[in-house]
VOPAGU-2260 file (C-alpha; in pm, 1 decimal, decimal comma):
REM VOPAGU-2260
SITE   aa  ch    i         X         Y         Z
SITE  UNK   A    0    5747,5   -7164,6   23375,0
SITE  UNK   A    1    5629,2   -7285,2   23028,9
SITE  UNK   A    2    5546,1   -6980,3   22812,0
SITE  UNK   A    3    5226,3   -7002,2   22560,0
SITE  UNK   A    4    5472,2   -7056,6   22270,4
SITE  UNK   A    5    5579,2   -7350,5   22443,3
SITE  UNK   A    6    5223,3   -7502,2   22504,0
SITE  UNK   A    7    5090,6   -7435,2   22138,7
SITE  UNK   A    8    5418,3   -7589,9   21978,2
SITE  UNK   A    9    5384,4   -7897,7   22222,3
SITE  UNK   A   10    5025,0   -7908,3   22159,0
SITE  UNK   A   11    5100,8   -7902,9   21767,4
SITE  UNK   A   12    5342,1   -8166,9   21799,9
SITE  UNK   A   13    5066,0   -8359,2   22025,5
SITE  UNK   A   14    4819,1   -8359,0   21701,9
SITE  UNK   A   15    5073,3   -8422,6   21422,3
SITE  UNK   A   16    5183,3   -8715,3   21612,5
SITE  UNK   A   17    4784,8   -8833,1   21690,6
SITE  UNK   A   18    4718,4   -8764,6   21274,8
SITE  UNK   A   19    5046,6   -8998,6   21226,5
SITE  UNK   A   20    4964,1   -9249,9   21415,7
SITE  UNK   A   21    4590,1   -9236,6   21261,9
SITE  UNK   A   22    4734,8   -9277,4   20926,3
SITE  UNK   A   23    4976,9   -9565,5   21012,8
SITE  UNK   A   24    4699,2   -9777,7   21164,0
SITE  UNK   A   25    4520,5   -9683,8   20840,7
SITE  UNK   A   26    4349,9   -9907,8   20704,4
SITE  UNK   A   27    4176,3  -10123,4   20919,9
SITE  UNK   A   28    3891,7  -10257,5   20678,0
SITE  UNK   A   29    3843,0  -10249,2   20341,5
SITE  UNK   A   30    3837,5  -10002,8   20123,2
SITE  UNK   A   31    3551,0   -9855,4   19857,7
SITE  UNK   A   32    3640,0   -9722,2   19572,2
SITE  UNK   A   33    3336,2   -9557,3   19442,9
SITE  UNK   A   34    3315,8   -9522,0   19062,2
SITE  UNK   A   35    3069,4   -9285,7   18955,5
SITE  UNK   A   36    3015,2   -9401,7   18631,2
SITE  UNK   A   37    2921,8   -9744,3   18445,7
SITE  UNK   A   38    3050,7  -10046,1   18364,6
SITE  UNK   A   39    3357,8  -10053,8   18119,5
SITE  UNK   A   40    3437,6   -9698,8   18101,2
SITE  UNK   A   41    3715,9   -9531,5   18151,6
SITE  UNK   A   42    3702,4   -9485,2   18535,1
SITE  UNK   A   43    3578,3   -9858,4   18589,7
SITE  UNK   A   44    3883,1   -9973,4   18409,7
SITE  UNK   A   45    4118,6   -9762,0   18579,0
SITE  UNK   A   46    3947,8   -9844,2   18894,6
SITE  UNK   A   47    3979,3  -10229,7   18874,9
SITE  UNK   A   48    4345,2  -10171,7   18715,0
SITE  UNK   A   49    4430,7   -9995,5   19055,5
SITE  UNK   A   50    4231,9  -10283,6   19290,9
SITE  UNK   A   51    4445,4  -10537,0   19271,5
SITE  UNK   A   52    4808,8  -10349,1   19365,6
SITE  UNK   A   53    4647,1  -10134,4   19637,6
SITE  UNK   A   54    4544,5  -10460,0   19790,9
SITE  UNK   A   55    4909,9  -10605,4   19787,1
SITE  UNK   A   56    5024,6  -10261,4   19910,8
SITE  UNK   A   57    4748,3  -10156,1   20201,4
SITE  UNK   A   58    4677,8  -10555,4   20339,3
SITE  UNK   A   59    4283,4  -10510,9   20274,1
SITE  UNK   A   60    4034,2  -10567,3   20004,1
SITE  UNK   A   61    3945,2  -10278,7   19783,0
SITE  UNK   A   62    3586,0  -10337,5   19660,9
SITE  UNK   A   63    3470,0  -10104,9   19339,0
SITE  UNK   A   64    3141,9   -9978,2   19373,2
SITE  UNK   A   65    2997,0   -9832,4   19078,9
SITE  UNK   A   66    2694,3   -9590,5   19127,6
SITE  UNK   A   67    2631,2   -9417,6   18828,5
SITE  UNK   A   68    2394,6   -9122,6   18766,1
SITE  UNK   A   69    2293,1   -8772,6   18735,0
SITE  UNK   A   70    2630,4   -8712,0   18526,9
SITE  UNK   A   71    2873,8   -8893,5   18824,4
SITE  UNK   A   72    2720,7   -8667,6   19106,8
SITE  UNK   A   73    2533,2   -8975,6   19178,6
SITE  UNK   A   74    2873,1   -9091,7   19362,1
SITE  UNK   A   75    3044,4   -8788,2   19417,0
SITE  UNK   A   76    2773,3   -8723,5   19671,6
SITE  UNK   A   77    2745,9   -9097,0   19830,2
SITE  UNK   A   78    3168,5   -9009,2   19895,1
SITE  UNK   A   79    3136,6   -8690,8   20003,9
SITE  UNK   A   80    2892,4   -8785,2   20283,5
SITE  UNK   A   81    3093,5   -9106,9   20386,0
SITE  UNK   A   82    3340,8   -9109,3   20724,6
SITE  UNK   A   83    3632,7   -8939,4   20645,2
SITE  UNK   A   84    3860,3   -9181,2   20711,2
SITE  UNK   A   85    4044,4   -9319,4   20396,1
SITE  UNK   A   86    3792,4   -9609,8   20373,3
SITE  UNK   A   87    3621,9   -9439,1   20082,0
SITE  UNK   A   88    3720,6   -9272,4   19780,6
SITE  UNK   A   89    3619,0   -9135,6   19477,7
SITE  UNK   A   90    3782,0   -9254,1   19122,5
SITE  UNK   A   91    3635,1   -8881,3   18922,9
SITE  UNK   A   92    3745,4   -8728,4   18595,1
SITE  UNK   A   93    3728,8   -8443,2   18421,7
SITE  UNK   A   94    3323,1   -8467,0   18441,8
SITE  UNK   A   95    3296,1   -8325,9   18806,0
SITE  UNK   A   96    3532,3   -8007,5   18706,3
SITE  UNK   A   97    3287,8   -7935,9   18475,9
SITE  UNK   A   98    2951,7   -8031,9   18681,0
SITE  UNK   A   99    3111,5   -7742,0   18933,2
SITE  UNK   A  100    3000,4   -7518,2   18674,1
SITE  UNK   A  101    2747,5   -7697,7   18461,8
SITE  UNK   A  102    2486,0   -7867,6   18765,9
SITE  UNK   A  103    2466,3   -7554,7   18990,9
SITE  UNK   A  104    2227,5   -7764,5   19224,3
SITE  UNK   A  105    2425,8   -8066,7   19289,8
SITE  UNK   A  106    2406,5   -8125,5   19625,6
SITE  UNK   A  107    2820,6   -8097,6   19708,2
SITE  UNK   A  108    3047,1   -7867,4   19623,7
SITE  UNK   A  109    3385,4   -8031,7   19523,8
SITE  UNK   A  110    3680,2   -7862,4   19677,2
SITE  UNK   A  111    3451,7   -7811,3   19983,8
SITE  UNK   A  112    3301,0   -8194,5   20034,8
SITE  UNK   A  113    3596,3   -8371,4   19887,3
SITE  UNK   A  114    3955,3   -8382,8   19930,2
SITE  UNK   A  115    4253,6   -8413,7   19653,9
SITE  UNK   A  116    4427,0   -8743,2   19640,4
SITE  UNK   A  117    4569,8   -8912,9   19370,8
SITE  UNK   A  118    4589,1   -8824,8   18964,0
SITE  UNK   A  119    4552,3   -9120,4   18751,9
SITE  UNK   A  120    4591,1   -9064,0   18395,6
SITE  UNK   A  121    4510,8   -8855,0   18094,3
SITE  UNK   A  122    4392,8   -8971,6   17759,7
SITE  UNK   A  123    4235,2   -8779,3   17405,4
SITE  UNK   A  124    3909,2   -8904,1   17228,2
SITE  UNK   A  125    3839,8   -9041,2   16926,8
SITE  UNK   A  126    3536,1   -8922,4   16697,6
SITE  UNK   A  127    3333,7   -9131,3   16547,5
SITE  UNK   A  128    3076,4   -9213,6   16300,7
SITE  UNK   A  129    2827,0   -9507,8   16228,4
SITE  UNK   A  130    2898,5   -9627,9   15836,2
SITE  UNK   A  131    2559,9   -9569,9   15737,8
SITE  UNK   A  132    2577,8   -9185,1   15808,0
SITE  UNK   A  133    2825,7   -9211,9   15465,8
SITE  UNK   A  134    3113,2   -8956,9   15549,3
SITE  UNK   A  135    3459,3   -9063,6   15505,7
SITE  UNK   A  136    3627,1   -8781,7   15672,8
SITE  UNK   A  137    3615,3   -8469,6   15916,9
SITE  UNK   A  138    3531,6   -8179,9   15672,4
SITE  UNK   A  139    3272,1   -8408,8   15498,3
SITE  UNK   A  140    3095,9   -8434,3   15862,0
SITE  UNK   A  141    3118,8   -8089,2   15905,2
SITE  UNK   A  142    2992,9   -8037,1   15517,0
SITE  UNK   A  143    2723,5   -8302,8   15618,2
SITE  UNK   A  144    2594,3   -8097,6   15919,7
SITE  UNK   A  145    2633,7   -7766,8   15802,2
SITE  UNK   A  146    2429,9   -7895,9   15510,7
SITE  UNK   A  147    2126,9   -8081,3   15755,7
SITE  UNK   A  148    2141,4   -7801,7   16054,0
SITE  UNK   A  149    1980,5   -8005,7   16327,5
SITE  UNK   A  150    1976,9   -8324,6   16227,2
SITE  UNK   A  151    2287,3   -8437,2   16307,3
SITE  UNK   A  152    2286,3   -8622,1   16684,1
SITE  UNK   A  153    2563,1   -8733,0   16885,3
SITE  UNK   A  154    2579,2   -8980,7   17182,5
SITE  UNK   A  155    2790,0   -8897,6   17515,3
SITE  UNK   A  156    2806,0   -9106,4   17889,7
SITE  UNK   A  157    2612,0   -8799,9   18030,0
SITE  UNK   A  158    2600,2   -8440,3   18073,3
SITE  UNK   A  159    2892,8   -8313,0   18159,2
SITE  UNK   A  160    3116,1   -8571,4   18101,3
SITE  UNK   A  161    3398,6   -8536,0   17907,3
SITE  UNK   A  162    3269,8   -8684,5   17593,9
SITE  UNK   A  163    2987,9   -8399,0   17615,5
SITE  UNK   A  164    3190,5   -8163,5   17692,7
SITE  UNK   A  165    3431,6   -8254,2   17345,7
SITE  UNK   A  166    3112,6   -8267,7   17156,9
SITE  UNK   A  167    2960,7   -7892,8   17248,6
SITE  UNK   A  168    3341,4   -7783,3   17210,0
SITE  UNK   A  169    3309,6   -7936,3   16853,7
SITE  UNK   A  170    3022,9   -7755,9   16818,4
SITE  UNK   A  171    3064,5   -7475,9   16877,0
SITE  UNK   A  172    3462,5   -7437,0   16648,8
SITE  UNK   A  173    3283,2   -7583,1   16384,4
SITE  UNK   A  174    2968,6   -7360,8   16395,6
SITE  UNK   A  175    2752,6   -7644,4   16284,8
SITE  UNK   A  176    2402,2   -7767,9   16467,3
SITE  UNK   A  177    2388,7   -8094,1   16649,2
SITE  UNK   A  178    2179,6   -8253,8   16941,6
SITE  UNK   A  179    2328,9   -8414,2   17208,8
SITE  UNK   A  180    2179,3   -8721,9   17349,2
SITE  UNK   A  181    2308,3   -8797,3   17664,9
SITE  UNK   A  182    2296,5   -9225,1   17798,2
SITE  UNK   A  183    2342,7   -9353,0   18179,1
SITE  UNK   A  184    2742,8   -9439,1   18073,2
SITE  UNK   A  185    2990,7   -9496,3   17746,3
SITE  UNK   A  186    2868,9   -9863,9   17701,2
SITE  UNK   A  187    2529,6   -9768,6   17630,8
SITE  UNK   A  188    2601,6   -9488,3   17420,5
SITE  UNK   A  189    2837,7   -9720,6   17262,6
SITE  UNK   A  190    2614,1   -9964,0   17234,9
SITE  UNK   A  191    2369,4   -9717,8   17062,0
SITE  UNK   A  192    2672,0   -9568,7   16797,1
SITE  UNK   A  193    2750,8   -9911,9   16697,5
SITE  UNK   A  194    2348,1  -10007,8   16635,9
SITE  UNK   A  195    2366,4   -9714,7   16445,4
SITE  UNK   A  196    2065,8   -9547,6   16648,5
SITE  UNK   A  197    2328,1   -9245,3   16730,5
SITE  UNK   A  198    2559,5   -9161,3   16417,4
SITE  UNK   A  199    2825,1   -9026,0   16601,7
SITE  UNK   A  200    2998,5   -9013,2   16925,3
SITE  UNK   A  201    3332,1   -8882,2   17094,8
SITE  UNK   A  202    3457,4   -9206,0   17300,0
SITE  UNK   A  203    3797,4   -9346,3   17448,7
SITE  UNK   A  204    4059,2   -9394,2   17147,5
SITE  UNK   A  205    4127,1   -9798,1   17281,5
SITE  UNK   A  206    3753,0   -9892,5   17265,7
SITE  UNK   A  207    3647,3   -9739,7   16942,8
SITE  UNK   A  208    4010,0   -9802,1   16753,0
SITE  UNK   A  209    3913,0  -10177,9   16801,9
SITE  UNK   A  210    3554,8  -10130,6   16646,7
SITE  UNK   A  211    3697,1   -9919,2   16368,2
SITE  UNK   A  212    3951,0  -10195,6   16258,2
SITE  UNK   A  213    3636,2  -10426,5   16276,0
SITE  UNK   A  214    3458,3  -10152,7   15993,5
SITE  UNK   A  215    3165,1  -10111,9   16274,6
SITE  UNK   A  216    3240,9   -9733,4   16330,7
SITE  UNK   A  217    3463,5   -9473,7   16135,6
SITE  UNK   A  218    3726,3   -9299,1   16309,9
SITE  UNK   A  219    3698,9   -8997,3   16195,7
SITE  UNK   A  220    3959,3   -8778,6   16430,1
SITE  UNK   A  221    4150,9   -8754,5   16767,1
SITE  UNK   A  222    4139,1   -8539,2   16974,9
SITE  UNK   A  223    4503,2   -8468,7   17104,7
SITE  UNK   A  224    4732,7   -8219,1   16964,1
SITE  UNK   A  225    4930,1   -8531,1   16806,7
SITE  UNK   A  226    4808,3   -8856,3   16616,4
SITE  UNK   A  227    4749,4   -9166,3   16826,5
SITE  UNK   A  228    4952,2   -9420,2   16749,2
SITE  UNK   A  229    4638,7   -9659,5   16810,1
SITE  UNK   A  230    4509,7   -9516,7   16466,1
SITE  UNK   A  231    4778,8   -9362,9   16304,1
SITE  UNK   A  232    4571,1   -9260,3   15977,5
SITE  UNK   A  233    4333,1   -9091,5   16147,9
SITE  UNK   A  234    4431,6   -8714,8   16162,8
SITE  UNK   A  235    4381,4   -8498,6   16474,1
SITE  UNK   A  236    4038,5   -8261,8   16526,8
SITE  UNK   A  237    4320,4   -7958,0   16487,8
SITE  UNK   A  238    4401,5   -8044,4   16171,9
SITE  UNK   A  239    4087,8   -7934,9   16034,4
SITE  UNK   A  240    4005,9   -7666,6   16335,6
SITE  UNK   A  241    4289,2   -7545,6   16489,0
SITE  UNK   A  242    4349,0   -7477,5   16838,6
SITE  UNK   A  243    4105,0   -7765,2   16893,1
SITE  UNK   A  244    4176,4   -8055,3   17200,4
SITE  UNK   A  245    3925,9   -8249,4   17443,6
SITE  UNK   A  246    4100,6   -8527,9   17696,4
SITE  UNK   A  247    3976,3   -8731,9   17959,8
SITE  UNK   A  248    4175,2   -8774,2   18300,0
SITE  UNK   A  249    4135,9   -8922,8   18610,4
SITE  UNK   A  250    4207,4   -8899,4   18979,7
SITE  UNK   A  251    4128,9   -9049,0   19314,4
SITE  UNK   A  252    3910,7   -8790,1   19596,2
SITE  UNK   A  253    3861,1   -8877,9   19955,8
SITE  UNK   A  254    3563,8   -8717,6   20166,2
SITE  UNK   A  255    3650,5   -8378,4   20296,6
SITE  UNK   A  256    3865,9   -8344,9   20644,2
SITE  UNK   A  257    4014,5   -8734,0   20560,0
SITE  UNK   A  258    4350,7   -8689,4   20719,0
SITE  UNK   A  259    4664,0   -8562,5   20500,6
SITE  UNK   A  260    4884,9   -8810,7   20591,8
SITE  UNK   A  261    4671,5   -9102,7   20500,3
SITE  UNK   A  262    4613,0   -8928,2   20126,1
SITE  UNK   A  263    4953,2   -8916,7   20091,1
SITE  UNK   A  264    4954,0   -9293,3   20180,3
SITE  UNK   A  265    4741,7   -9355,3   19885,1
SITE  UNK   A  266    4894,5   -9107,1   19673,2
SITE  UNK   A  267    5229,5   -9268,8   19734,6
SITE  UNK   A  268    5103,1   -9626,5   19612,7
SITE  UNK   A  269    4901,4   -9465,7   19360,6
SITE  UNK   A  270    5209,0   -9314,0   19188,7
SITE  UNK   A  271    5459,1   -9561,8   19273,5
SITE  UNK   A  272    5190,5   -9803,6   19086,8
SITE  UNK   A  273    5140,1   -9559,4   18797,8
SITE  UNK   A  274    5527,8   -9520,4   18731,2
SITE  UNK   A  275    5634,6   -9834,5   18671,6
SITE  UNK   A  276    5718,2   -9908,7   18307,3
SITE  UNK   A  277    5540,5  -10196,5   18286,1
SITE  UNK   A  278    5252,8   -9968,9   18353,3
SITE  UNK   A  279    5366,5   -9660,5   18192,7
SITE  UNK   A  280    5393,1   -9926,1   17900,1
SITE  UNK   A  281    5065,0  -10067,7   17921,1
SITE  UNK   A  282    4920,6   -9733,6   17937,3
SITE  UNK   A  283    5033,9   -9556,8   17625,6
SITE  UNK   A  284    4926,2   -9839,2   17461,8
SITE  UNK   A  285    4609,4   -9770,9   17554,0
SITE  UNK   A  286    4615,7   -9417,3   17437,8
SITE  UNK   A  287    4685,8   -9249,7   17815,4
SITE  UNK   A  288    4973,9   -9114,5   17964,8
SITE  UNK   A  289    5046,7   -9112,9   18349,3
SITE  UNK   A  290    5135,5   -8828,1   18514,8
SITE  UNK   A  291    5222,1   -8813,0   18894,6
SITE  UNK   A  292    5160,8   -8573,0   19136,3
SITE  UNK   A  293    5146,1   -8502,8   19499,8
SITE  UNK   A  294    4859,1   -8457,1   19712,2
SITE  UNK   A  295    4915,9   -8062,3   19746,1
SITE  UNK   A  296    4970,4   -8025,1   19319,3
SITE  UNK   A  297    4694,5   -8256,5   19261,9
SITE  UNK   A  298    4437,3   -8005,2   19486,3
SITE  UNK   A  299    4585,4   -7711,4   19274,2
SITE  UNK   A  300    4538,9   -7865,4   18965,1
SITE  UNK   A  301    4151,1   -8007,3   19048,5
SITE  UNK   A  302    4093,9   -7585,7   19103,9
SITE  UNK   A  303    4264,2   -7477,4   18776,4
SITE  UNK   A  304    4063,4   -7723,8   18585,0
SITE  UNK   A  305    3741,4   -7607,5   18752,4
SITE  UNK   A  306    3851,2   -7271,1   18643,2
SITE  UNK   A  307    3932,6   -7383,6   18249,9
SITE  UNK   A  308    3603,1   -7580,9   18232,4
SITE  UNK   A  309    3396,6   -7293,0   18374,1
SITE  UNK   A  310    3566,9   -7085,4   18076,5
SITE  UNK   A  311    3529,3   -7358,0   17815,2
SITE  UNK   A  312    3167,5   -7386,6   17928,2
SITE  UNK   A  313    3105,6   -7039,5   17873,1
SITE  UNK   A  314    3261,5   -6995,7   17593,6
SITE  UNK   A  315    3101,3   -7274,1   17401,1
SITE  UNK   A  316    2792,9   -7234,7   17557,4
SITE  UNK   A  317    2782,4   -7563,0   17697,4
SITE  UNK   A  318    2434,6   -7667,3   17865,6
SITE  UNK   A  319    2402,7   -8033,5   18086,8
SITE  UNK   A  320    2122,6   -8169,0   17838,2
């Protein structure tokens, strides 16, 4: 006679072997990589950097999909609701730790609707100002706004994005007044910055450094706890307020209840691709450093950073307008 121990372990055995089998005939169309945000940011590049390997490595076409919006929830939600079957994932950031606490109506909640997969990357900011504003340096901006409470505005991708986020967190160390005005992505607040219809804007350290050799922006700071290397002269936001750092990183998210073992599929490639040196080299020349991690310590590190941005948000008082 079989005993019940018997017939749950053989049962148990039964479904590990259906979920392996599941993810080995995984995939079998392409896949979508939805990127929540717009074209030529920081997720969109990282996005089409990954398309071309996962291709070689999974035997399918991976199609990006930008849908941006609403501060990335836009896409979040369009993944959340898709089959959850590895077709579709979500390249997110920093942005939807902090919508957890900032958008309390969105209409998912992350660690519920979506799944941990891959981490990308991690990178600082660089302030910036328009030349016309006439400050040459980080205390004169803060001099300059402390002087004109109010009048001093500052472009981000979107509420809740990690540019924002850096700006209120500026804010609020430096006690000064400014006005956020949030744009549908980085190339149109760019856009606006380097028009000189914003004066100043946080923004990706590889984008701007370019611009500021070209004299259309000043790089003012980083925001790392060292100097880039990209712009060596520029000194970090801690210099001047200590204590002070704002990054951007990036991960892959699969719809909630998408099998483990096909995650770990992706996370595999997705780390194998992110550690080679040519890559490792490509990316700390663009101001980002790779860090790899498994599906279970990417999951616990997407609920610690919900947890830091909740307290960052409170603390600086950090509103999505």
């Amino acid at each position: 006679m079989v005993d019940r121990r018997t017939v749950l372990a053989l049962g148990a055995a039964a479904l590990a072997g259906g979920r392996g089998a599941a993810a080995q005939a995984w995939p079998t169309r392409p896949i979508r990589i939805v990127v929540p945000f717009g074209l030529g940011g920081s997720a969109d590049v990282a996005g089409r950097f990954l398309q071309e390997p996962l291709q070689q490595a999974f035997g399918q076409p991976v199609v990006i999909e930008n849908r941006p919006g609403a501060g990335g929830t836009i896409g979040a939600d369009a993944v959340a609701k898709a089959a959850p079957d590895g077709h579709t994932l979500l390249l997110m950031s920093n942005t939807h730790t902090a919508n957890e606490t900032l958008l309390p109506n969105r209409p998912y909640v992350l660690m519920r609707d979506l799944s941990a997969v891959a981490f990308i990357n991690v990178a600082h900011h660089v302030l910036v100002v328009h030349p016309s504003l006439g400050v040459n340096s980080l205390p004169e901006l803060i001099a300059y706004a402390k002087a004109n409470p109010g009048r001093l505005d500052y472009a981000s991708s979107g509420p809740g994005t990690p540019y924002h986020v850096a700006g209120e967190i500026f804010r609020a160390m430096a006690d000064i007044q400014v006005t956020h005005i949030p744009f549908r992505g980085s190339n149109e607040a760019r856009t606006a910055l380097i028009a000189g219809q914003v004066p100043m804007m946080f923004d990706a350290i590889p984008t701007m450094a370019e611009q500021a050799r070209g004299g259309r922006v000043r790089a003012l700071a980083t925001t790392g706890p060292q100097r880039s290397p990209l712009l060596p002269d520029a000194p970090t936001v801690a210099e001047v307020l200590p204590g002070y750092e704002a990054s951007i990183w990036l991960g892959l998210m699969a719809p909630a209840a998408t099998p483990l073992p096909i995650r770990e599929r992706i996370a595999a490639e997705v780390n194998r691709i992110m550690g080679l040196p040519a890559t490792r080299e490509a990316q700390t020349r663009a101001g980002a450093l790779v860090n790899p991690m498994s599906v279970e310590a990417f999951d616990r590190f997407l609920r610690e950073d919900i947890a830091r941005q909740a307290e960052g948000i409170r603390i600086a008082r950090i509103t999505a307008n």
